[in-house]
TIGU-291164 format. One line per field, with one value per residue (C-alpha): residue in one letter; x, y, z; chain. Coordinates in Angstrom, 3 decimals, always signed. Layout:
BEGIN
residu <- [a, ...]
xx <- [X, ...]
yy <- [Y, ...]
zz <- [Z, ...]
chaine <- [A, ...]
This chain:
BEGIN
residu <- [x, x, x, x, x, x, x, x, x, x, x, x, x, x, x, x, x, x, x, x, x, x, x, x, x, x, x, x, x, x, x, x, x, x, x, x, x, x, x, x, x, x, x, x, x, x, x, x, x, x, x, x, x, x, x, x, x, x, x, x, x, x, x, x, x, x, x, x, x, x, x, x, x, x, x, x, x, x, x, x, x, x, x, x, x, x, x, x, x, x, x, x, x, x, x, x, x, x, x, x, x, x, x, x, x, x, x, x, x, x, x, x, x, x, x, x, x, x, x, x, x, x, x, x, x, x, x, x, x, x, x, x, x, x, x, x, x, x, x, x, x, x, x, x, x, x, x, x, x, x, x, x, x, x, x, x, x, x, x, x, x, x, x, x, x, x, x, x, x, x, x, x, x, x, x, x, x, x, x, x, x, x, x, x, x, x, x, x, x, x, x, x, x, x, x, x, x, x, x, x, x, x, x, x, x, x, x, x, x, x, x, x, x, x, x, x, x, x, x, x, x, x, x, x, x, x, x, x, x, x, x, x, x, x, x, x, x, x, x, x, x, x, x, x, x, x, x, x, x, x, x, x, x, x, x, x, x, x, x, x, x, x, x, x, x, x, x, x, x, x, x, x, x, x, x, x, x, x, x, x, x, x, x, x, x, x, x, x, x, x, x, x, x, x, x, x, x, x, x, x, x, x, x, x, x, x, x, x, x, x, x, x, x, x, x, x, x, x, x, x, x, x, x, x, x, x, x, x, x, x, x, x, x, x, x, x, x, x, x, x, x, x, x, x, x, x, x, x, x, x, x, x, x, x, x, x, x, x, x, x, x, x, x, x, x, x, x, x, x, x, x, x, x, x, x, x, x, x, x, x, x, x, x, x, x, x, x, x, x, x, x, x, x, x, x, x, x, x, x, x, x, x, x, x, x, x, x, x, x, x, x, x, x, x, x, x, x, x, x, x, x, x, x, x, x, x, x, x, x, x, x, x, x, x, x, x, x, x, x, x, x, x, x, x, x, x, x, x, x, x, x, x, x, x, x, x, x, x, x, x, x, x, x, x, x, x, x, x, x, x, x, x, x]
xx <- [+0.000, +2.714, +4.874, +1.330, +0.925, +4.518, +4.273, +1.359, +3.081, +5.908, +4.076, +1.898, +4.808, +6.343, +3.238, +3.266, +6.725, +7.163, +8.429, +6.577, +8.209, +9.212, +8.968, +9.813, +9.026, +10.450, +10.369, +12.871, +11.411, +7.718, +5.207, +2.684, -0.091, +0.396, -0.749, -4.776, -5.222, -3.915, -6.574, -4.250, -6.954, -5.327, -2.962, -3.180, -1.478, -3.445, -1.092, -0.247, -4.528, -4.048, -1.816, -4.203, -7.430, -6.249, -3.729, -3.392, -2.711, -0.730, -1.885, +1.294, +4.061, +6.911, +10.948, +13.756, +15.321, +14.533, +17.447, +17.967, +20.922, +20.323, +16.347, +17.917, +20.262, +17.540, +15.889, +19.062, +19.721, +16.607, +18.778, +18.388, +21.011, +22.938, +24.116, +25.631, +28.351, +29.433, +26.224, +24.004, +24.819, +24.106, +27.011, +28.570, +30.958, +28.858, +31.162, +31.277, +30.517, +26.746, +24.603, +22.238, +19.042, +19.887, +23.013, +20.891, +18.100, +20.605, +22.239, +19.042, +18.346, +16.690, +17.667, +18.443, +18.858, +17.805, +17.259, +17.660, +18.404, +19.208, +21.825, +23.054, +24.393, +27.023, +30.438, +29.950, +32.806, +35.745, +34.973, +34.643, +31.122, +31.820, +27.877, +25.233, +23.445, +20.629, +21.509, +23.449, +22.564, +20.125, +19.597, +15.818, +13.363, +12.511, +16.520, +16.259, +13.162, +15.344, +18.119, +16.332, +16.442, +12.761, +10.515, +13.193, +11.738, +13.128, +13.837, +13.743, +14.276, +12.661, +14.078, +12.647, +14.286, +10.854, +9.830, +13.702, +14.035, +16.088, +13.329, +10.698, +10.727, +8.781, +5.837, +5.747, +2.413, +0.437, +2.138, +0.345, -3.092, -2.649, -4.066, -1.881, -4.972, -5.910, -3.023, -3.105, -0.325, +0.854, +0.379, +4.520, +4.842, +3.613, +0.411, +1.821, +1.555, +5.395, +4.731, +1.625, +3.029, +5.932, +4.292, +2.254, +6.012, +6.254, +3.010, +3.804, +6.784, +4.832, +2.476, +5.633, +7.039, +3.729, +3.250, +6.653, +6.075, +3.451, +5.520, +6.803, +3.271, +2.743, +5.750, +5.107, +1.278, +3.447, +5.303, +2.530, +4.204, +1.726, +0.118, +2.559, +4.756, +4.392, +4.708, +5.558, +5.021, +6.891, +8.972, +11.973, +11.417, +9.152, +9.695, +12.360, +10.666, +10.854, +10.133, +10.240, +13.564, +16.162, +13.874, +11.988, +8.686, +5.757, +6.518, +9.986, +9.458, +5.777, +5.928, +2.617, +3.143, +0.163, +1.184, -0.575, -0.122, -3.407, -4.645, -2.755, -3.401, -7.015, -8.349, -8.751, -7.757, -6.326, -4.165, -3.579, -0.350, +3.129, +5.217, +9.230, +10.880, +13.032, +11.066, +11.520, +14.314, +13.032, +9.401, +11.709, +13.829, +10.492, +8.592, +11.542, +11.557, +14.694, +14.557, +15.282, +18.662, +19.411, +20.880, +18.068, +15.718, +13.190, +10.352, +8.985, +5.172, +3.600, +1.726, +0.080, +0.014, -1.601, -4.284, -2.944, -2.349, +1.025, +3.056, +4.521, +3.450, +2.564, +1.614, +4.785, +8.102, +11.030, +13.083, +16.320, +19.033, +22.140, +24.804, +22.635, +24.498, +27.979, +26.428, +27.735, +31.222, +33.328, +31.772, +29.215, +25.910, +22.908, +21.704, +17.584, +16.164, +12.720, +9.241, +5.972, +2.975, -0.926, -1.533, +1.986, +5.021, +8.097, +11.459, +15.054, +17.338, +20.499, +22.599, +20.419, +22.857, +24.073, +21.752, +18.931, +18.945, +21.892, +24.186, +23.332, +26.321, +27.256, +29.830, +30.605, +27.733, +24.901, +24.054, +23.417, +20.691, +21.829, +19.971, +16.797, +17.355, +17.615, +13.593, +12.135, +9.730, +13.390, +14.900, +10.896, +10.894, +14.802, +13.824, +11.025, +11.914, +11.112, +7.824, +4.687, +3.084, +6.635, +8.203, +6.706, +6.916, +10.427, +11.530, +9.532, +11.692, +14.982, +15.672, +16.707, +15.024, +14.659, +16.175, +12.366, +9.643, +6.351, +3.300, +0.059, -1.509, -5.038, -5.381, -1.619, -1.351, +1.205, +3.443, +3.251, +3.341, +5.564, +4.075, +7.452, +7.387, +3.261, +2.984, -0.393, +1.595, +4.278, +3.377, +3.296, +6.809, +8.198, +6.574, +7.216, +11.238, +11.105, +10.279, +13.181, +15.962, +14.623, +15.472, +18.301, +19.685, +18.366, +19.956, +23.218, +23.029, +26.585, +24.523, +23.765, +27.200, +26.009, +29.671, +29.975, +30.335, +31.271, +29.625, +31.203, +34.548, +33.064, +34.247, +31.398, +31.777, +29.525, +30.554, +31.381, +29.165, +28.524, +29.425, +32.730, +34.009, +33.039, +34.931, +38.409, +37.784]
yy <- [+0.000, +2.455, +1.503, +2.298, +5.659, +6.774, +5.480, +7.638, +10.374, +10.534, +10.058, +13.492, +14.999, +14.145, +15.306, +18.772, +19.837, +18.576, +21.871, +23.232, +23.580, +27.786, +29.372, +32.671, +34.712, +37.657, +40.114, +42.372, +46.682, +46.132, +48.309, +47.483, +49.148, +47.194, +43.939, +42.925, +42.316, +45.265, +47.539, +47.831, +48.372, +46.796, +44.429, +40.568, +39.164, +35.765, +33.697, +36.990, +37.025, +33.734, +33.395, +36.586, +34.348, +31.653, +33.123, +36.595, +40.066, +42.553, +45.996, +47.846, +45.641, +47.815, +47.655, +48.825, +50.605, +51.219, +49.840, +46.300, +44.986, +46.715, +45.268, +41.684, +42.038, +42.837, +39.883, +37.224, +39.088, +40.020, +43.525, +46.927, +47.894, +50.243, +47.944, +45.830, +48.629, +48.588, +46.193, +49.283, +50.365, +48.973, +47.551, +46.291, +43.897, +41.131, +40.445, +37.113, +38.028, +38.304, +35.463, +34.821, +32.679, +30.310, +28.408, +28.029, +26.199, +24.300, +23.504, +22.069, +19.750, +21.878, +22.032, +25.251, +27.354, +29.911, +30.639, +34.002, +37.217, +36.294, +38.623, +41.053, +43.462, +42.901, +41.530, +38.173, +35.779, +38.112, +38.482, +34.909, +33.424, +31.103, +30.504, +33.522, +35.052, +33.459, +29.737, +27.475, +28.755, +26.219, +26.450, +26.256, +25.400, +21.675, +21.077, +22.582, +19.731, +16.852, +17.813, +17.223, +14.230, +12.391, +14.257, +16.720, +20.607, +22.793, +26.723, +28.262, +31.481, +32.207, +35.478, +37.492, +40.235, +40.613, +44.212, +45.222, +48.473, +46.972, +44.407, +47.263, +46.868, +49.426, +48.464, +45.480, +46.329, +46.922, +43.553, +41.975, +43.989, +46.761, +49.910, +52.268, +54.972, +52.748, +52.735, +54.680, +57.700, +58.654, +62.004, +62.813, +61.831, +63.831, +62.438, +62.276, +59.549, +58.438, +58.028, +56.035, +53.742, +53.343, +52.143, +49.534, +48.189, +47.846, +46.059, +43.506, +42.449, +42.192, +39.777, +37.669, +37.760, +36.375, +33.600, +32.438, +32.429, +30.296, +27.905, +27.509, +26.396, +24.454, +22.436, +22.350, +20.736, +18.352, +17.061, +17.266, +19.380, +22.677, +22.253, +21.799, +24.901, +28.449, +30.698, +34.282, +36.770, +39.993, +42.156, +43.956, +47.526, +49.709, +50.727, +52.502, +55.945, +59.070, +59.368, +55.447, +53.108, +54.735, +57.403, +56.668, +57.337, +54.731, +54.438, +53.256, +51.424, +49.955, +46.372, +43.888, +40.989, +37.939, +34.360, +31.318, +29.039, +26.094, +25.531, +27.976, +31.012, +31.998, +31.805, +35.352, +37.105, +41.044, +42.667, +46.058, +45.427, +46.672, +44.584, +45.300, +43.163, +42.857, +40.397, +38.182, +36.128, +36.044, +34.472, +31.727, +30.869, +30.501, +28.528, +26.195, +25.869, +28.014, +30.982, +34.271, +35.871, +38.429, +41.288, +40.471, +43.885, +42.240, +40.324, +37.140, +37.489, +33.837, +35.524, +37.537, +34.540, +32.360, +34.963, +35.258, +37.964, +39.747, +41.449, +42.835, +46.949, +47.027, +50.239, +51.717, +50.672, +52.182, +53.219, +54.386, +54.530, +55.471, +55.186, +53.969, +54.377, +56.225, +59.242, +62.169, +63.861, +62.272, +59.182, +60.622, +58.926, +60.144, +59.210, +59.547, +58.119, +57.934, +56.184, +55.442, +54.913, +54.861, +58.540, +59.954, +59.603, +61.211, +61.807, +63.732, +63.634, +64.101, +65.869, +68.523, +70.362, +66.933, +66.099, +63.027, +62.122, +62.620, +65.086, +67.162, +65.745, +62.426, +61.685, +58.136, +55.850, +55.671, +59.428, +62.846, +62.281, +58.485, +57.567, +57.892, +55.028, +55.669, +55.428, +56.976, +59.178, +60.092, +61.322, +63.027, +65.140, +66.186, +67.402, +69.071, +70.364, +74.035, +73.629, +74.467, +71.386, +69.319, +71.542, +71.294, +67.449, +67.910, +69.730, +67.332, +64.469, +65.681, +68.180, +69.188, +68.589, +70.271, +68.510, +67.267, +66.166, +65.213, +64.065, +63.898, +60.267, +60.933, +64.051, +63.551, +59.813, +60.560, +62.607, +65.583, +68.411, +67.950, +70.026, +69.572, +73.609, +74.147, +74.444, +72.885, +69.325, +70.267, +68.108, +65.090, +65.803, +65.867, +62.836, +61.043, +62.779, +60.961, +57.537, +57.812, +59.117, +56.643, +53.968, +54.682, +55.057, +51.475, +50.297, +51.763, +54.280, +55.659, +58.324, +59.387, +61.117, +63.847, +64.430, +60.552, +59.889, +56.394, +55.393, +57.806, +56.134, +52.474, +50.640, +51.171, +47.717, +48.431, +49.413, +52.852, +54.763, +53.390, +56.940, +57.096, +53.905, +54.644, +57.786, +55.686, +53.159]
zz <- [+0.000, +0.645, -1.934, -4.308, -2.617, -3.006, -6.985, -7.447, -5.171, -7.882, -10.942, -9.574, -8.566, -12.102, -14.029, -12.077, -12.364, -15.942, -17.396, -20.741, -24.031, -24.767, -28.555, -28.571, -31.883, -31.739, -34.854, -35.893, -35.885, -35.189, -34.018, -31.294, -33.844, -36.669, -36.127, -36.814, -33.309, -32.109, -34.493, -37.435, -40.423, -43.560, -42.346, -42.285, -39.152, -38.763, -36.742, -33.852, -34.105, -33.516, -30.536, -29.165, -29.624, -28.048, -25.287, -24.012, -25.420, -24.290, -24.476, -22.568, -23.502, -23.924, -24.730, -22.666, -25.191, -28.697, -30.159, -31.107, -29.436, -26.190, -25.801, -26.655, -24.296, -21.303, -22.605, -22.450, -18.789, -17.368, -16.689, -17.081, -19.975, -17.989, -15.323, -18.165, -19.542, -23.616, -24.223, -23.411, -26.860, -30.123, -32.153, -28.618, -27.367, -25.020, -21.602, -21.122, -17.793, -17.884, -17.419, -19.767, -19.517, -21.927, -19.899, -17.159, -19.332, -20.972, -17.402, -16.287, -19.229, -21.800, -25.420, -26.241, -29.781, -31.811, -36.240, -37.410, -35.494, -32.147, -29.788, -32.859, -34.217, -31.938, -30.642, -28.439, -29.964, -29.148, -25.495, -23.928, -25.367, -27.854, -28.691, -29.012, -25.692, -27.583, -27.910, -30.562, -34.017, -36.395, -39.520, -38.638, -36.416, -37.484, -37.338, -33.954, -33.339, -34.781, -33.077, -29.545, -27.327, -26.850, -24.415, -23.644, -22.798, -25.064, -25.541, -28.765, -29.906, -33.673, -34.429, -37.899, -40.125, -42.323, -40.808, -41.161, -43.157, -45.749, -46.583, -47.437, -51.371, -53.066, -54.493, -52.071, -50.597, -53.384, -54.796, -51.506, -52.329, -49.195, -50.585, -49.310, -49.436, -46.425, -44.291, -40.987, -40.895, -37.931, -36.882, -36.503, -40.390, -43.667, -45.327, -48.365, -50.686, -50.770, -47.035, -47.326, -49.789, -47.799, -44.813, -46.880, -48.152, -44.757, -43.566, -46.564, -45.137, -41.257, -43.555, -44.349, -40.842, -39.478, -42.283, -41.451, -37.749, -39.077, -40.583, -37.019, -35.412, -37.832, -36.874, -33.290, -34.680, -36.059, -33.701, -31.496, -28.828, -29.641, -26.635, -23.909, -25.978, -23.841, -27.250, -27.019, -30.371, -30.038, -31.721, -29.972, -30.686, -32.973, -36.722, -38.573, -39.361, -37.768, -34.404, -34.214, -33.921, -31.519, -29.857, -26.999, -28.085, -28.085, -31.896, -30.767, -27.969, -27.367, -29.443, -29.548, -27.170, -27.185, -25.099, -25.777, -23.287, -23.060, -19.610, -18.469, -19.763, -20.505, -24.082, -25.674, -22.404, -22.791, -20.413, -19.310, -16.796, -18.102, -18.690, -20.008, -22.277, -19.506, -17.534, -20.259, -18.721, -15.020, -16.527, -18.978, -15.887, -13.583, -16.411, -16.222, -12.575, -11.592, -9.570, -10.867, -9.948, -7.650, -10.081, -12.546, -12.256, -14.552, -12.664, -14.124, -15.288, -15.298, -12.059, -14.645, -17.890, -15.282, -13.064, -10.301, -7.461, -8.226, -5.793, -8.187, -9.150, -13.052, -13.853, -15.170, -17.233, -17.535, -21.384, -21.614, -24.262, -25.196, -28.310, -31.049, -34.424, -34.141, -35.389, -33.456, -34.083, -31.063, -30.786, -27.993, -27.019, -26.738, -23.129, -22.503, -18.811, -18.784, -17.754, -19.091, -17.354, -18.650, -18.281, -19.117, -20.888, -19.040, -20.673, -18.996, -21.939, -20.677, -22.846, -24.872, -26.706, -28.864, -31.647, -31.009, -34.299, -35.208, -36.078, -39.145, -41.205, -42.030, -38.577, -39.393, -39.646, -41.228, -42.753, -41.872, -38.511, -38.663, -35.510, -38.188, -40.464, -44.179, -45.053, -47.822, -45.634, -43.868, -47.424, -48.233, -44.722, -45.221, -49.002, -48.206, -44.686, -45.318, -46.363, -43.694, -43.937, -43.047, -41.253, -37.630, -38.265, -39.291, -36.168, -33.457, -35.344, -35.779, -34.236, -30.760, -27.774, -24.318, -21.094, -20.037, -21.900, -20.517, -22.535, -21.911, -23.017, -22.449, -25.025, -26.671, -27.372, -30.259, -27.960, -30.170, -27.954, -24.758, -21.608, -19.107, -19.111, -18.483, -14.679, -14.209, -14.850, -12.080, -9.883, -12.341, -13.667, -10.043, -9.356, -12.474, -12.087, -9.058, -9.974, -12.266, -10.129, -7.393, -10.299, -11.188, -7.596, -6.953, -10.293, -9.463, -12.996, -14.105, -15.183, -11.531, -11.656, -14.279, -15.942, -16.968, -19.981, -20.379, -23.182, -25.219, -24.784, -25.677, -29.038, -31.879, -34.066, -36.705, -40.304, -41.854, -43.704, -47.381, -48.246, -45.966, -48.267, -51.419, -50.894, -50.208, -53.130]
chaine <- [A, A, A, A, A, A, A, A, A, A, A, A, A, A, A, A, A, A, A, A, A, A, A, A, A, A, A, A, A, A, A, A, A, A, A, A, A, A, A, A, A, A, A, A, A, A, A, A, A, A, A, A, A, A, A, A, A, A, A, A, A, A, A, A, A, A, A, A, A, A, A, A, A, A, A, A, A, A, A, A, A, A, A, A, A, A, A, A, A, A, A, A, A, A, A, A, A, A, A, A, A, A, A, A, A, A, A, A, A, A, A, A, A, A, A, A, A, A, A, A, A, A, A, A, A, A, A, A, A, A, A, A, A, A, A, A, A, A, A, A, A, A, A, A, A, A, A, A, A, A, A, A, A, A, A, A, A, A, A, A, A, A, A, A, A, A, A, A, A, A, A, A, A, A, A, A, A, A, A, A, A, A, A, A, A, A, A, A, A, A, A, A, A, A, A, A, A, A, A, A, A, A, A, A, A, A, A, A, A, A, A, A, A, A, A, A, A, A, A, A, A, A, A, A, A, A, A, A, A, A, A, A, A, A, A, A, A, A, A, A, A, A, A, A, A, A, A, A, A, A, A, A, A, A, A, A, A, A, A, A, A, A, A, A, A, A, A, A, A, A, A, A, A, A, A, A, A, A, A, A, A, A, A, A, A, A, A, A, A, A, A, A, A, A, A, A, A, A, A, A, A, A, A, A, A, A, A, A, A, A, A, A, A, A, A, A, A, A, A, A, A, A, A, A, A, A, A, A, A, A, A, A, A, A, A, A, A, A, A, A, A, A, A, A, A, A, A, A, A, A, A, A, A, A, A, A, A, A, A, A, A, A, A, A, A, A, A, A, A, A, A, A, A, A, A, A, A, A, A, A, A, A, A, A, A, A, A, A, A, A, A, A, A, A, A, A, A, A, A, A, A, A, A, A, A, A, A, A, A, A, A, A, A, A, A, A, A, A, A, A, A, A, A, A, A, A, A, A, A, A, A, A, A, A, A, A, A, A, A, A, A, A, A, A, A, A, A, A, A, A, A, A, A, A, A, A, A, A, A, A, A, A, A, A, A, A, A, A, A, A, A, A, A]
């Protein structure tokens, strides 16, 4: 009789602490708005609907920073990027240093990889990692399947370049039947039709990205591991327009974010908590069964996946950034501290005499305002920057910006008019000021000395300018 209980004892245990299978598809420059779920008008996500109909959505999922490097590092470390030195930056070296999610999944029996982007643009194999902070690199997903033991939990990172600007082909989203007299402008950008068709090059390739995340269920259907497979659709930071990628805007930094997860997470469930791209790695370690670590400021959210009481405070994230491209004469950052809660949007910028965007003249990577990638609606606003109707939109993009900016979500959702200096919102921006110096104190900042500037000095491995080498052939 005992011997009966304690078999049935272990086989419950067994069955309760079997760990569940992770896919995490992560795209490459998305935008929280344009997904079908999310109230995007014209374009055809089915498989993000999907994972939204059948798991939960996201409504304030947010990145660290809007950069790409930088967010996928929070997500391997479950840090805030300035605790983790040159990787704050994009084009970094990694330090070996940092532990990263993945080694302690693999440590505790899971098999562990990634196909596509994973940890990049960056430097990881000259400073003591010899695989990526993402995993060991397949060629696919289904190699990544084969390549498994039987019944062993696995980790998987599915990383898309489809919404990367230099997939946009012109012409691509009329090719895919997206009237571009459909898509939805945003207010920052001229309503011009070069813009409009622009964006609708760039909704065809979101198309793509989704149909090959589909390719991906459809695997895990297969195999007949969908439903024991926590799946996570995101994208690391917003777009690459104007006041998008690089800038700390909700066009740069709030990303869609749905979980499907059966019998765990309830069928066509929305949420309204915050959650940072941060807590990625605290919620893969506890869905595992580890424990988060102590230097990990993310906090895991299966409390939330799963409906339970949190004790921990969701109503606010933090964004931050510093170097993006090396774009500034002297190598010098660009370092922004900020936080983002339902109502408001507070940002300090740090230095506001450099450029945000960029300085003016080509420096060394990139172009003239490089931290605004080379889009088409970048090239239209820059020609036709003197005009009235661009001209406002020009100046709220690229050019300089005060030390505070405060925006009001509830009649301001764009962030188009920034009220730091209108005294009836005093109180707010000393609050909100608050919260953010109380952060970084607790995060140990460099930036709490205000004369650092570390990440100035900081190697910068991306390539030259197209310009700068044409010029020396």
């Amino acid at each position: 009789m005992f011997r009966s209980l304690l078999f049935l004892t272990l086989v419950s245990f067994s069955l309760q602490a079997a760990p569940p299978n992770v896919l995490l598809l992560i795209a490459d420059n998305w935008s929280y708005a344009h997904a079908g779920a999310n109230g995007d008008p014209v374009v055809r996500t089915p498989v993000f609907d999907r994972m939204a109909r059948e798991g939960m959505r996201f409504t304030h999922a947010f990145c660290p920073v809007p950069s790409c490097s930088p967010t996928r590092l929070c997500i391997v470390t479950g840090r805030a990027a300035h605790q983790l030195e040159d990787a704050a930056s994009l084009w970094s070296k990694f330090p070996a240093k940092f532990r990263v999610f993945g080694d302690a999944l693999s440590e505790s029996g899971y098999h562990v990889g990634f196909n596509g982007k994973g940890w990049a643009p960056g430097n990881y194999k000259d400073h003591g990692r010899e695989l990526n902070p993402a995993g060991a690199e397949f060629a696919g997903f289904t190699d990544f399947l084969m390549a498994r033991k039987k019944a062993q939990p696995f980790f998987f990172w599915h990383g898309s370049t489809h919404t990367a600007l230099n997939k946009w082909q012109a012409g691509g989203g009329k090719a895919r039947g997206i009237d571009p007299a459909k898509v939805r402008v945003p207010k920052c950008l001229p309503d011009v039709p070069e813009v409009r068709e622009e964006i609708a090059d760039y909704l065809a390739q979101a198309e793509l990205m989704d149909a090959a995340f589909g390719e991906a269920i459809a695997a895990l259907e297969k195999s007949g591991d969908l439903d024991n497979t926590v799946i996570i659709y995101t994208s690391d930071n917003g777009w690459q327009m104007p006041h998008g990628l690089a800038h700390c805007y909700d066009d740069g930094t709030h990303v869609p974010l749905a979980v499907r997860w059966p019998g765990k997470v309830k069928a066509g469930s929305v949420s309204h908590d915050f959650i940072s791209l941060t807590d990625f790695a605290p919620t893969f370690l506890e869905l595992a069964g580890l424990k988060a670590w102590p230097e990990m400021t993310g906090r895991s959210f299966v409390d939330v996946l799963t409906g339970k009481t949190s004790a921990v405070q969701r109503d606010h994230v933090f964004i931050e950034r510093e170097r993006h491209a090396n774009v500034r004469k002297g190598d010098l950052s660009y370092p922004v501290r900020g936080i983002r809660t339902a109502d408001f949007l507070y940002l300090r910028n740090q230095r506001p005499e450099r450029w945000p965007a960029g300085d003016p003249e080509l420096y060394f990577a990139v172009g003239p305002y490089g931290d605004i990638d080379g889009s088409r609606t970048k090239a239209y606003m820059i020609e036709h920057a003197q005009e009235p109707a661009v001209q406002a939109l020009f100046e709220l993009s690229f050019g300089k910006r005060p030390a505070e900016e405060l925006y009001d979500l509830k009649t301001d959702p764009e962030q188009l008019v920034n009220l730091a200096a209108d005294p009836r919102l005093k109180p707010v921006k000393t609050m909100l000021g608050a919260k953010v110096d109380d952060w970084m104190r607790d995060t140990n900042d460099p930036r709490l000395d205000a004369a650092s500037n570390v990440w100035d000095t900081y190697p910068y491995f991306g390539s030259k300018a197209k310009e700068l080498r044409q010029t020396k052939q």
